[in-house]
C-alpha positions as CSV (number, residue, x, y, z in Angstrom):
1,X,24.3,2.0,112.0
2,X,28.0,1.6,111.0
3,X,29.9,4.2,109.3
4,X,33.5,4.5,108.6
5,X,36.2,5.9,110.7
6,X,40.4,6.9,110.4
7,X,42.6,5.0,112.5
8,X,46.1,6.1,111.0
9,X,46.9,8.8,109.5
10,X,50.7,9.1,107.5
11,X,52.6,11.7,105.1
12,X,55.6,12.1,102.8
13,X,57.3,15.1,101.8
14,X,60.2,15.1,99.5
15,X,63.8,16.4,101.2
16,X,64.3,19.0,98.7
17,X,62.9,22.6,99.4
18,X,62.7,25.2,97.5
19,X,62.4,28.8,99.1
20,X,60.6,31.3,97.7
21,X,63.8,33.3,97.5
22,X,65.1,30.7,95.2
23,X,61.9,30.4,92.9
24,X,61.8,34.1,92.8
25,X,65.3,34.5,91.4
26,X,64.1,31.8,88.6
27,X,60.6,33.9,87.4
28,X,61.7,37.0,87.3
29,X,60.2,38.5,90.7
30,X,61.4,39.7,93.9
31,X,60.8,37.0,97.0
32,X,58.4,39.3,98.8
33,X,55.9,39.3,95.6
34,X,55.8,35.5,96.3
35,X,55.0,35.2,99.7
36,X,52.5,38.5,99.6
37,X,50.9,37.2,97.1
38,X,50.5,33.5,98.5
39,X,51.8,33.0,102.0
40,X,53.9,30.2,100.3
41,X,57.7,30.7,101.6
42,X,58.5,27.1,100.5
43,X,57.7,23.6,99.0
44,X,59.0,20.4,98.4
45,X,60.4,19.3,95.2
46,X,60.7,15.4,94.2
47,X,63.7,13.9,93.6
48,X,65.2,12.8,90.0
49,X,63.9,9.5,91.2
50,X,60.8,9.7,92.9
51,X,57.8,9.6,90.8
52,X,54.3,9.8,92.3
53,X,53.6,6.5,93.4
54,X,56.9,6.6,95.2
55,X,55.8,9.3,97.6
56,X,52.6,7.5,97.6
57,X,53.6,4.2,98.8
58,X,56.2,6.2,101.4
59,X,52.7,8.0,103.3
60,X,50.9,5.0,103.5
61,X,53.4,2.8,105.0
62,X,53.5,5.4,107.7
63,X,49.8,5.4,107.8
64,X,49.1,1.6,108.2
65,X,52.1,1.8,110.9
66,X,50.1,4.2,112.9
67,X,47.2,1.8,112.3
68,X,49.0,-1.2,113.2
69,X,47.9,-2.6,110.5
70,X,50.0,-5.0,107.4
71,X,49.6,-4.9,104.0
72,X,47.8,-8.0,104.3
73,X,45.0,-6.0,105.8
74,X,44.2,-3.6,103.6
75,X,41.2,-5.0,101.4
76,X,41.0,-1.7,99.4
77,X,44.0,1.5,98.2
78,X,42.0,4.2,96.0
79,X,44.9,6.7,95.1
80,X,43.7,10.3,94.4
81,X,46.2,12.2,91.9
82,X,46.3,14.1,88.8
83,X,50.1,14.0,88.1
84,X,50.1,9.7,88.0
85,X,53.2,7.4,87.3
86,X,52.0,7.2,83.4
87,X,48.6,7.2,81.8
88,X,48.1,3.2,82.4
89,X,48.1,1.9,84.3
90,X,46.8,3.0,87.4
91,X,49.4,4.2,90.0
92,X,47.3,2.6,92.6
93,X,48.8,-0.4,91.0
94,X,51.9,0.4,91.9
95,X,51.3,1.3,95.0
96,X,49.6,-2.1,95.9
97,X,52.9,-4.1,94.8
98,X,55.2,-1.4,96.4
99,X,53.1,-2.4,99.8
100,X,53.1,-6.3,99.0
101,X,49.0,-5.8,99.3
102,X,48.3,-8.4,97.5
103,X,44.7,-8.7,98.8
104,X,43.8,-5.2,97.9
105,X,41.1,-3.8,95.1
106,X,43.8,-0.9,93.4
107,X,42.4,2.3,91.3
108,X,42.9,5.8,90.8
109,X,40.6,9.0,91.2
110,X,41.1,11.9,89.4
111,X,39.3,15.5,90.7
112,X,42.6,17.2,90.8
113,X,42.9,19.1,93.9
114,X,39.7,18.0,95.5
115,X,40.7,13.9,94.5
116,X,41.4,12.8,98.1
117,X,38.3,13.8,99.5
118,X,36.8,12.1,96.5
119,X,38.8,9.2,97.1
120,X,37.6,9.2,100.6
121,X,33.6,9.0,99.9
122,X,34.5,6.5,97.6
123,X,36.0,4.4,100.0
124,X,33.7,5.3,103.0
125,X,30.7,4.2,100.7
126,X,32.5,0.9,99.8
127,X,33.6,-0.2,103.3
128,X,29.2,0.2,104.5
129,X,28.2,-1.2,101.0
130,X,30.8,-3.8,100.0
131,X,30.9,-6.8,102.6
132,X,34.0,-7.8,101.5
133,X,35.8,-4.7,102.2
134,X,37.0,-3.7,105.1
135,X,39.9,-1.6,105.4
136,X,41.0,1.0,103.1
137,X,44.2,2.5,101.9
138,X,43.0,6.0,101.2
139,X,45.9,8.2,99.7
140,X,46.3,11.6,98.0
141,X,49.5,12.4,96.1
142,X,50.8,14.7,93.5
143,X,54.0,15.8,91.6
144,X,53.6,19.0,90.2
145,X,57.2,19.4,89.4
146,X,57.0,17.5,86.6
147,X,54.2,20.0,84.8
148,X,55.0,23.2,85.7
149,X,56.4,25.7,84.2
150,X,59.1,27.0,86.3
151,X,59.3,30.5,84.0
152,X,55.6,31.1,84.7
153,X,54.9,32.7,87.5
154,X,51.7,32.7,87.5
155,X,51.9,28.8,88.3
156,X,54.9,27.6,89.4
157,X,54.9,29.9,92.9
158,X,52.3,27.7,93.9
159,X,52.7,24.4,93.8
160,X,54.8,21.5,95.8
161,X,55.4,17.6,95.5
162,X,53.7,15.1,98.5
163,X,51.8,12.4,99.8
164,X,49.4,11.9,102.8
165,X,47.3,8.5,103.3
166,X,44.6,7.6,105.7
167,X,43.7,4.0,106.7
168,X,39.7,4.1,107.2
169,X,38.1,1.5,109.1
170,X,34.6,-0.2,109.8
171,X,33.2,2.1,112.7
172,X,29.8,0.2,114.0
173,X,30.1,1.2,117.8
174,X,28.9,4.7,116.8
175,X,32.1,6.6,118.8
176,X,33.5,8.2,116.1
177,X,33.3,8.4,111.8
178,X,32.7,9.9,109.0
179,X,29.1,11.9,109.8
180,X,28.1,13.7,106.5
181,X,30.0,14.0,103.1
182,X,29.3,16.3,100.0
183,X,30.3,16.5,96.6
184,X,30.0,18.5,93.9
185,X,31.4,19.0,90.2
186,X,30.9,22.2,87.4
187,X,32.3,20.5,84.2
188,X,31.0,23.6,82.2
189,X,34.2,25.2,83.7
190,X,36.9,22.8,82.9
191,X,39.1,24.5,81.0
192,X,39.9,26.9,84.3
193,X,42.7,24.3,85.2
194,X,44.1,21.9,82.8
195,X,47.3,20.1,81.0
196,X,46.1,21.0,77.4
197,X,47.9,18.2,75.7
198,X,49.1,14.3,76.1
199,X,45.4,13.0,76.2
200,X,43.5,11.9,74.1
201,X,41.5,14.6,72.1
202,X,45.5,16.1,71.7
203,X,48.0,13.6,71.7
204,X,51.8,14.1,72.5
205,X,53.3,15.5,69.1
206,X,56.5,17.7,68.5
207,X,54.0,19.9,67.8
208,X,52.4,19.8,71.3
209,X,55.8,20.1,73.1
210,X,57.2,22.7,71.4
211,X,54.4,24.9,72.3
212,X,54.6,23.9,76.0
213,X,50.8,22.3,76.3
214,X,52.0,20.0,78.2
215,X,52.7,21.9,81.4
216,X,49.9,22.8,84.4
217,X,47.7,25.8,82.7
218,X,45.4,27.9,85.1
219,X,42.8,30.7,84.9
220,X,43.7,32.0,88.5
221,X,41.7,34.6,89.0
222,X,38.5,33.0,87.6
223,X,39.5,30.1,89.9
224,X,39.8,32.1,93.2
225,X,36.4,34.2,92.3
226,X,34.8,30.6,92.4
227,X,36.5,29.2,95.4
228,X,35.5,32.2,97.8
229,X,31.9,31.2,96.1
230,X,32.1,27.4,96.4
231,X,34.0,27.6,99.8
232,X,31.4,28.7,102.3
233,X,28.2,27.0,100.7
234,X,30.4,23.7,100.6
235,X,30.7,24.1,104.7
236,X,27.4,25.3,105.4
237,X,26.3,22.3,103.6
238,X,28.3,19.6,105.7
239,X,27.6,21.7,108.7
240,X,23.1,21.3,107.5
241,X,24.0,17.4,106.6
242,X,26.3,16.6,109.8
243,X,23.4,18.7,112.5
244,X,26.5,21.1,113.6
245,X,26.9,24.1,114.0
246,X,30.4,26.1,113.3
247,X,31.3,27.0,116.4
248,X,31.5,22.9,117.6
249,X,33.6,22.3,114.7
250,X,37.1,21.9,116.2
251,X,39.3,22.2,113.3
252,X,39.2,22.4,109.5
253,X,41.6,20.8,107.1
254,X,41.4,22.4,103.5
255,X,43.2,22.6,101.0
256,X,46.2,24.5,101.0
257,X,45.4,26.7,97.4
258,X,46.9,29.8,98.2
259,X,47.9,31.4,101.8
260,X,45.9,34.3,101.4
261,X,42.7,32.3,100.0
262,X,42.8,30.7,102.9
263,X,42.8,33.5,105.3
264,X,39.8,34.8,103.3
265,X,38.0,31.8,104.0
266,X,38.7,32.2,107.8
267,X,37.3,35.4,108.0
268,X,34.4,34.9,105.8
269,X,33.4,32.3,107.7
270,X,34.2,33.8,110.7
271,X,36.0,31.2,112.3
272,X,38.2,31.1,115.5
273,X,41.5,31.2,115.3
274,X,43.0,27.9,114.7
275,X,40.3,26.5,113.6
276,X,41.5,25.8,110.2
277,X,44.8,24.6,110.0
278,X,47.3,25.6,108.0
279,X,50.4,23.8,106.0
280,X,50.5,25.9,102.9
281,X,53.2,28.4,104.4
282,X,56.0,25.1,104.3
283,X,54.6,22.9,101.3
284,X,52.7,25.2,99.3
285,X,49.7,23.3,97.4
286,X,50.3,19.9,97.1
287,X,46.9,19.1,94.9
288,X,45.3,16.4,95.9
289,X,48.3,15.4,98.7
290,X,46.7,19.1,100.3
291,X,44.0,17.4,102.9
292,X,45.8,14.7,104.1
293,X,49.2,16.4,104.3
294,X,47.3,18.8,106.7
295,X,45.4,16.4,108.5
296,X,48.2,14.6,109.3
297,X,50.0,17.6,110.2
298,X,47.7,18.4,112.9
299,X,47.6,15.3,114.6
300,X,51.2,15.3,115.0
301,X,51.3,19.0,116.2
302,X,48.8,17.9,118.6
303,X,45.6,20.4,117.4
304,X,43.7,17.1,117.1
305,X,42.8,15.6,120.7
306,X,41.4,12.4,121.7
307,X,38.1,13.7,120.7
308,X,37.4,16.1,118.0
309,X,34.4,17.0,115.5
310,X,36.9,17.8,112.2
311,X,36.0,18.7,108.5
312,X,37.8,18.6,105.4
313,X,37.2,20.5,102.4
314,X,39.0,20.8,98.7
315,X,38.6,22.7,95.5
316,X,39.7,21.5,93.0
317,X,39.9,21.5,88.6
318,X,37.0,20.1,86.4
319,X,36.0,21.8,88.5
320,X,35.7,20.4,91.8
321,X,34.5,20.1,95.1
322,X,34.1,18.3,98.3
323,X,34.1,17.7,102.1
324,X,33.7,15.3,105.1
325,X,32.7,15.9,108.0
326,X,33.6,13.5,111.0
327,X,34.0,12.9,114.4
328,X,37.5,12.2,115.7
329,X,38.1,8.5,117.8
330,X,37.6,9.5,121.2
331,X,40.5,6.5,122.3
332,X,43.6,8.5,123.0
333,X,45.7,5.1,122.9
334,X,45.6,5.1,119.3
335,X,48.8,6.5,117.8
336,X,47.5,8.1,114.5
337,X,50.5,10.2,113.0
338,X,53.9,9.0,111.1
339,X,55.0,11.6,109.4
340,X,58.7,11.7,108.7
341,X,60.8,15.2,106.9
Protein backbone atom coordinates (compact mmCIF):
# COMPACT_ATOMS: atom_id res chain seq x y z
CA UNK A 1 0.00 0.00 0.00
CA UNK A 2 1.75 3.37 -0.83
CA UNK A 3 1.52 6.29 1.27
CA UNK A 4 3.39 9.45 1.21
CA UNK A 5 6.62 10.34 2.76
CA UNK A 6 9.21 13.77 3.38
CA UNK A 7 12.36 13.74 1.62
CA UNK A 8 13.46 17.45 2.22
CA UNK A 9 12.70 19.47 4.60
CA UNK A 10 13.79 23.62 4.30
CA UNK A 11 13.08 27.02 6.31
CA UNK A 12 13.34 30.84 6.07
CA UNK A 13 13.52 33.25 8.71
CA UNK A 14 13.78 36.93 8.15
CA UNK A 15 17.28 38.66 9.37
CA UNK A 16 15.63 41.09 11.47
CA UNK A 17 15.00 40.20 15.32
CA UNK A 18 13.23 41.70 17.53
CA UNK A 19 13.94 41.09 21.32
CA UNK A 20 11.59 41.08 23.71
CA UNK A 21 13.38 43.93 25.39
CA UNK A 22 12.73 45.87 22.43
CA UNK A 23 8.92 45.03 21.93
CA UNK A 24 8.49 45.60 25.61
CA UNK A 25 9.76 49.18 25.49
CA UNK A 26 7.14 49.70 22.45
CA UNK A 27 3.77 48.22 24.57
CA UNK A 28 4.17 49.64 27.51
CA UNK A 29 5.57 46.49 29.74
CA UNK A 30 8.66 45.47 31.35
CA UNK A 31 10.72 42.59 29.24
CA UNK A 32 10.36 40.03 31.90
CA UNK A 33 6.28 40.33 31.58
CA UNK A 34 6.99 39.10 27.97
CA UNK A 35 9.02 36.23 28.35
CA UNK A 36 7.04 34.98 31.71
CA UNK A 37 4.19 35.26 30.13
CA UNK A 38 5.22 33.44 26.82
CA UNK A 39 8.75 32.01 26.80
CA UNK A 40 9.02 34.21 23.58
CA UNK A 41 12.58 36.27 24.02
CA UNK A 42 12.55 36.98 20.20
CA UNK A 43 11.12 36.78 16.62
CA UNK A 44 11.80 37.62 13.19
CA UNK A 45 10.41 40.49 11.49
CA UNK A 46 10.18 40.75 7.55
CA UNK A 47 11.85 43.11 5.76
CA UNK A 48 10.26 46.39 3.95
CA UNK A 49 10.51 44.16 0.93
CA UNK A 50 9.68 40.78 1.63
CA UNK A 51 6.13 39.85 1.48
CA UNK A 52 4.82 36.35 2.20
CA UNK A 53 5.46 34.61 -0.89
CA UNK A 54 9.04 35.85 -0.69
CA UNK A 55 9.89 33.90 2.43
CA UNK A 56 7.80 31.25 0.89
CA UNK A 57 9.62 30.64 -2.17
CA UNK A 58 13.12 31.19 0.02
CA UNK A 59 12.10 27.70 2.28
CA UNK A 60 11.23 25.70 -0.41
CA UNK A 61 14.17 26.18 -2.57
CA UNK A 62 16.06 24.98 0.45
CA UNK A 63 13.65 22.13 0.79
CA UNK A 64 13.76 20.76 -2.90
CA UNK A 65 17.75 21.29 -2.43
CA UNK A 66 17.69 18.89 0.37
CA UNK A 67 15.54 16.75 -1.90
CA UNK A 68 17.63 16.96 -4.84
CA UNK A 69 14.92 17.68 -6.50
CA UNK A 70 14.19 20.85 -9.56
CA UNK A 71 11.48 22.78 -10.01
CA UNK A 72 10.66 20.77 -12.92
CA UNK A 73 9.81 18.06 -10.46
CA UNK A 74 7.45 19.33 -8.41
CA UNK A 75 3.90 18.28 -9.88
CA UNK A 76 2.00 19.96 -6.99
CA UNK A 77 2.92 23.47 -4.19
CA UNK A 78 -0.16 23.92 -1.78
CA UNK A 79 0.86 27.09 0.31
CA UNK A 80 -0.69 27.25 3.79
CA UNK A 81 -0.99 31.02 5.05
CA UNK A 82 -3.37 33.47 6.40
CA UNK A 83 -1.39 36.67 5.95
CA UNK A 84 -1.14 36.00 1.71
CA UNK A 85 0.63 38.42 -0.94
CA UNK A 86 -3.08 40.07 -1.67
CA UNK A 87 -6.55 38.54 -1.64
CA UNK A 88 -6.15 37.17 -5.47
CA UNK A 89 -4.60 35.65 -6.39
CA UNK A 90 -3.25 32.89 -4.71
CA UNK A 91 0.32 33.26 -3.36
CA UNK A 92 0.94 29.84 -4.30
CA UNK A 93 1.03 31.45 -7.61
CA UNK A 94 3.65 33.32 -6.94
CA UNK A 95 5.47 31.00 -5.49
CA UNK A 96 5.24 28.53 -8.57
CA UNK A 97 6.75 31.38 -11.00
CA UNK A 98 9.37 32.46 -8.28
CA UNK A 99 10.54 28.56 -8.52
CA UNK A 100 10.19 28.47 -12.50
CA UNK A 101 7.62 25.25 -11.59
CA UNK A 102 6.02 25.54 -14.40
CA UNK A 103 4.57 21.92 -14.22
CA UNK A 104 3.09 22.42 -10.85
CA UNK A 105 -0.85 22.51 -9.69
CA UNK A 106 -0.58 26.04 -7.35
CA UNK A 107 -3.28 26.90 -4.45
CA UNK A 108 -3.60 28.22 -1.11
CA UNK A 109 -5.01 26.83 2.21
CA UNK A 110 -6.20 28.81 4.79
CA UNK A 111 -6.75 27.23 8.64
CA UNK A 112 -4.58 29.91 10.09
CA UNK A 113 -2.24 28.46 12.46
CA UNK A 114 -3.09 24.79 11.91
CA UNK A 115 -2.87 25.49 7.63
CA UNK A 116 0.37 23.51 7.07
CA UNK A 117 -0.77 20.52 8.52
CA UNK A 118 -3.91 21.08 6.43
CA UNK A 119 -1.87 21.64 3.54
CA UNK A 120 -0.05 18.48 4.20
CA UNK A 121 -3.25 15.98 4.24
CA UNK A 122 -4.25 17.67 1.26
CA UNK A 123 -1.27 16.92 -0.50
CA UNK A 124 -0.62 13.42 1.08
CA UNK A 125 -4.26 12.51 -0.19
CA UNK A 126 -3.55 13.89 -3.67
CA UNK A 127 -0.13 12.19 -4.29
CA UNK A 128 -2.18 8.24 -3.37
CA UNK A 129 -5.32 9.54 -5.25
CA UNK A 130 -4.19 11.66 -8.18
CA UNK A 131 -1.94 9.58 -10.70
CA UNK A 132 -0.62 12.45 -12.09
CA UNK A 133 0.89 13.82 -9.04
CA UNK A 134 3.73 12.96 -7.67
CA UNK A 135 5.79 15.27 -5.82
CA UNK A 136 4.66 18.01 -3.72
CA UNK A 137 5.77 21.41 -2.70
CA UNK A 138 4.16 21.56 0.75
CA UNK A 139 4.84 25.08 2.45
CA UNK A 140 3.64 27.01 5.53
CA UNK A 141 4.29 30.82 5.69
CA UNK A 142 3.08 33.79 7.43
CA UNK A 143 3.72 37.62 7.96
CA UNK A 144 2.19 38.79 10.95
CA UNK A 145 3.97 41.98 10.94
CA UNK A 146 1.94 43.33 8.56
CA UNK A 147 -1.42 42.86 10.98
CA UNK A 148 -0.46 43.42 14.26
CA UNK A 149 -0.87 45.84 16.29
CA UNK A 150 2.38 46.68 17.73
CA UNK A 151 0.61 48.90 20.77
CA UNK A 152 -1.44 45.80 21.81
CA UNK A 153 0.12 43.71 23.89
CA UNK A 154 -2.00 41.36 24.08
CA UNK A 155 -1.03 40.37 20.34
CA UNK A 156 1.89 41.66 19.17
CA UNK A 157 4.30 39.76 21.99
CA UNK A 158 3.43 36.78 20.18
CA UNK A 159 3.91 36.62 16.89
CA UNK A 160 7.00 36.37 14.26
CA UNK A 161 7.46 36.40 10.25
CA UNK A 162 8.67 32.72 8.44
CA UNK A 163 8.57 30.07 6.12
CA UNK A 164 9.19 26.19 6.31
CA UNK A 165 8.49 23.79 3.26
CA UNK A 166 8.47 20.13 2.98
CA UNK A 167 8.86 18.13 -0.34
CA UNK A 168 6.54 14.91 0.14
CA UNK A 169 7.07 12.04 -2.02
CA UNK A 170 5.41 8.71 -3.29
CA UNK A 171 6.39 6.11 -0.43
CA UNK A 172 5.27 2.45 -1.81
CA UNK A 173 8.20 0.38 -0.27
CA UNK A 174 6.33 0.71 3.09
CA UNK A 175 9.88 2.10 5.09
CA UNK A 176 8.70 5.14 6.14
CA UNK A 177 5.39 7.84 5.62
CA UNK A 178 2.75 9.48 6.65
CA UNK A 179 0.86 6.65 9.06
CA UNK A 180 -2.45 8.41 10.36
CA UNK A 181 -3.73 12.04 9.91
CA UNK A 182 -6.63 13.96 11.68
CA UNK A 183 -8.45 16.91 11.31
CA UNK A 184 -10.86 18.76 12.81
CA UNK A 185 -12.65 22.32 12.57
CA UNK A 186 -15.28 24.29 15.33
CA UNK A 187 -16.56 27.15 13.05
CA UNK A 188 -19.12 28.02 15.89
CA UNK A 189 -16.03 29.61 17.46
CA UNK A 190 -14.66 31.79 14.73
CA UNK A 191 -14.77 34.93 15.97
CA UNK A 192 -11.94 33.77 18.77
CA UNK A 193 -9.18 34.79 16.11
CA UNK A 194 -9.83 37.07 13.33
CA UNK A 195 -8.87 40.25 11.02
CA UNK A 196 -12.38 41.88 11.40
CA UNK A 197 -12.26 43.80 8.17
CA UNK A 198 -10.89 43.76 4.33
CA UNK A 199 -13.20 40.76 3.31
CA UNK A 200 -15.97 40.58 2.02
CA UNK A 201 -18.93 40.83 4.51
CA UNK A 202 -16.74 44.35 5.66
CA UNK A 203 -14.85 45.73 2.97
CA UNK A 204 -11.76 48.08 3.38
CA UNK A 205 -13.33 51.72 4.01
CA UNK A 206 -11.81 54.81 5.83
CA UNK A 207 -14.22 53.82 8.11
CA UNK A 208 -12.64 50.31 8.74
CA UNK A 209 -9.05 51.67 8.99
CA UNK A 210 -9.57 54.30 11.24
CA UNK A 211 -10.98 51.97 13.76
CA UNK A 212 -8.04 49.55 13.38
CA UNK A 213 -10.22 46.30 12.06
CA UNK A 214 -7.84 45.52 10.04
CA UNK A 215 -5.13 44.28 12.42
CA UNK A 216 -4.80 40.42 14.04
CA UNK A 217 -7.76 40.37 16.88
CA UNK A 218 -7.73 37.47 19.52
CA UNK A 219 -9.79 36.19 22.40
CA UNK A 220 -6.62 34.73 24.16
CA UNK A 221 -7.76 33.35 27.01
CA UNK A 222 -10.81 31.62 25.39
CA UNK A 223 -8.22 30.34 22.83
CA UNK A 224 -5.74 28.77 25.39
CA UNK A 225 -8.87 27.21 27.49
CA UNK A 226 -9.64 25.32 24.11
CA UNK A 227 -6.14 24.40 23.10
CA UNK A 228 -5.23 22.57 26.54
CA UNK A 229 -8.80 20.89 25.58
CA UNK A 230 -8.19 20.19 21.85
CA UNK A 231 -4.47 19.44 22.47
CA UNK A 232 -4.42 16.05 24.19
CA UNK A 233 -7.56 14.44 22.45
CA UNK A 234 -5.93 15.58 18.99
CA UNK A 235 -2.80 13.19 20.03
CA UNK A 236 -4.51 10.49 21.61
CA UNK A 237 -6.39 10.32 18.43
CA UNK A 238 -3.32 10.01 16.04
CA UNK A 239 -1.66 7.87 18.60
CA UNK A 240 -5.61 5.29 18.33
CA UNK A 241 -5.36 5.90 14.32
CA UNK A 242 -1.39 5.33 13.92
CA UNK A 243 -1.47 1.85 16.56
CA UNK A 244 1.18 3.76 18.88
CA UNK A 245 1.59 4.27 21.94
CA UNK A 246 3.22 7.68 23.50
CA UNK A 247 6.09 6.44 24.82
CA UNK A 248 7.39 5.13 20.93
CA UNK A 249 6.66 8.50 19.74
CA UNK A 250 10.18 10.08 19.34
CA UNK A 251 9.52 13.58 18.96
CA UNK A 252 6.59 16.03 18.54
CA UNK A 253 6.57 19.11 16.43
CA UNK A 254 3.64 21.57 17.42
CA UNK A 255 2.96 24.60 16.98
CA UNK A 256 4.83 27.08 18.72
CA UNK A 257 1.52 29.28 20.32
CA UNK A 258 2.83 30.35 23.37
CA UNK A 259 6.08 29.04 25.41
CA UNK A 260 4.26 28.23 28.40
CA UNK A 261 1.23 26.50 26.41
CA UNK A 262 3.57 24.38 25.32
CA UNK A 263 5.13 23.26 28.46
CA UNK A 264 1.55 22.63 29.64
CA UNK A 265 1.05 20.38 26.98
CA UNK A 266 4.29 18.44 27.90
CA UNK A 267 3.31 17.81 31.20
CA UNK A 268 -0.28 17.03 30.55
CA UNK A 269 0.62 14.59 28.41
CA UNK A 270 3.29 13.50 30.33
CA UNK A 271 5.88 13.34 27.86
CA UNK A 272 9.74 12.89 28.17
CA UNK A 273 11.82 15.43 28.00
CA UNK A 274 12.57 16.41 24.51
CA UNK A 275 10.13 14.88 23.18
CA UNK A 276 8.41 17.93 21.84
CA UNK A 277 10.49 20.23 20.35
CA UNK A 278 10.74 23.57 20.85
CA UNK A 279 11.36 26.83 18.46
CA UNK A 280 9.01 29.25 20.04
CA UNK A 281 11.75 30.78 22.51
CA UNK A 282 13.85 32.31 19.06
CA UNK A 283 10.81 32.88 16.56
CA UNK A 284 7.89 33.18 18.55
CA UNK A 285 4.67 31.87 16.67
CA UNK A 286 5.02 31.92 13.23
CA UNK A 287 1.22 30.70 12.29
CA UNK A 288 1.06 28.48 9.97
CA UNK A 289 5.16 28.63 9.14
CA UNK A 290 5.02 27.04 13.24
CA UNK A 291 5.35 23.07 12.17
CA UNK A 292 7.56 23.14 9.54
CA UNK A 293 9.90 25.85 11.01
CA UNK A 294 10.18 23.27 13.94
CA UNK A 295 10.45 20.35 12.03
CA UNK A 296 13.06 21.52 10.17
CA UNK A 297 14.73 22.81 13.12
CA UNK A 298 15.08 19.45 14.52
CA UNK A 299 16.48 17.76 11.78
CA UNK A 300 19.22 20.14 11.60
CA UNK A 301 19.88 20.10 15.35
CA UNK A 302 20.09 16.48 14.86
CA UNK A 303 16.86 15.31 17.38
CA UNK A 304 15.61 13.56 14.28
CA UNK A 305 17.79 10.26 13.46
CA UNK A 306 17.86 8.07 10.59
CA UNK A 307 14.73 6.48 11.87
CA UNK A 308 12.13 8.08 13.87
CA UNK A 309 8.21 7.66 14.57
CA UNK A 310 7.40 11.80 14.65
CA UNK A 311 4.04 13.72 14.94
CA UNK A 312 2.84 17.06 14.21
CA UNK A 313 0.08 18.89 15.69
CA UNK A 314 -1.42 22.72 15.17
CA UNK A 315 -4.20 24.75 16.61
CA UNK A 316 -5.24 27.05 14.92
CA UNK A 317 -8.39 30.06 14.17
CA UNK A 318 -11.80 29.10 12.62
CA UNK A 319 -11.07 27.32 14.73
CA UNK A 320 -8.68 24.64 13.89
CA UNK A 321 -6.99 21.62 14.26
CA UNK A 322 -4.80 18.96 13.06
CA UNK A 323 -1.93 16.30 13.14
CA UNK A 324 0.20 13.63 11.22
CA UNK A 325 1.64 11.11 12.40
CA UNK A 326 4.62 9.44 10.44
CA UNK A 327 7.48 7.41 10.39
CA UNK A 328 10.77 9.04 9.63
CA UNK A 329 12.96 7.54 6.33
CA UNK A 330 15.15 5.11 7.93
CA UNK A 331 18.04 6.02 4.95
CA UNK A 332 20.50 8.21 6.76
CA UNK A 333 22.10 9.27 3.26
CA UNK A 334 19.39 11.53 2.67
CA UNK A 335 20.33 15.08 3.50
CA UNK A 336 16.89 16.60 4.63
CA UNK A 337 17.66 20.07 6.23
CA UNK A 338 18.56 23.60 4.49
CA UNK A 339 17.88 25.95 6.70
CA UNK A 340 19.80 29.21 6.35
CA UNK A 341 19.61 32.52 9.37
Amino acid sequence: MSTSTVIGTGSYLPRRVLSSGELARRVGVEENWIVERTGIRERRVAADEEATSDLATRAARRALRTARLDPADVDLIVLATSTPDRPMPATASTVQANLGARQAVAFDVDAVCSGFVYALVVAHSMLNSEGWARTALVIGADTYSRVLDYTDRRTAVLFGDGAGAVVLGRETGGGSGIRATALGTDGTLADLVQIPAGGSRRPASAQTVEAGDHYFAMRGGDVRRLANQVFPALVGQLLKAASLDLDQVDLIAAHQANGTMLTDWSRDLGLRPGVLHRTVERYGNTGAASVPVTLDDAVRTGRLGAAATLLMVAFGGGMTWGGVALDWSADPSVPRSNCVR
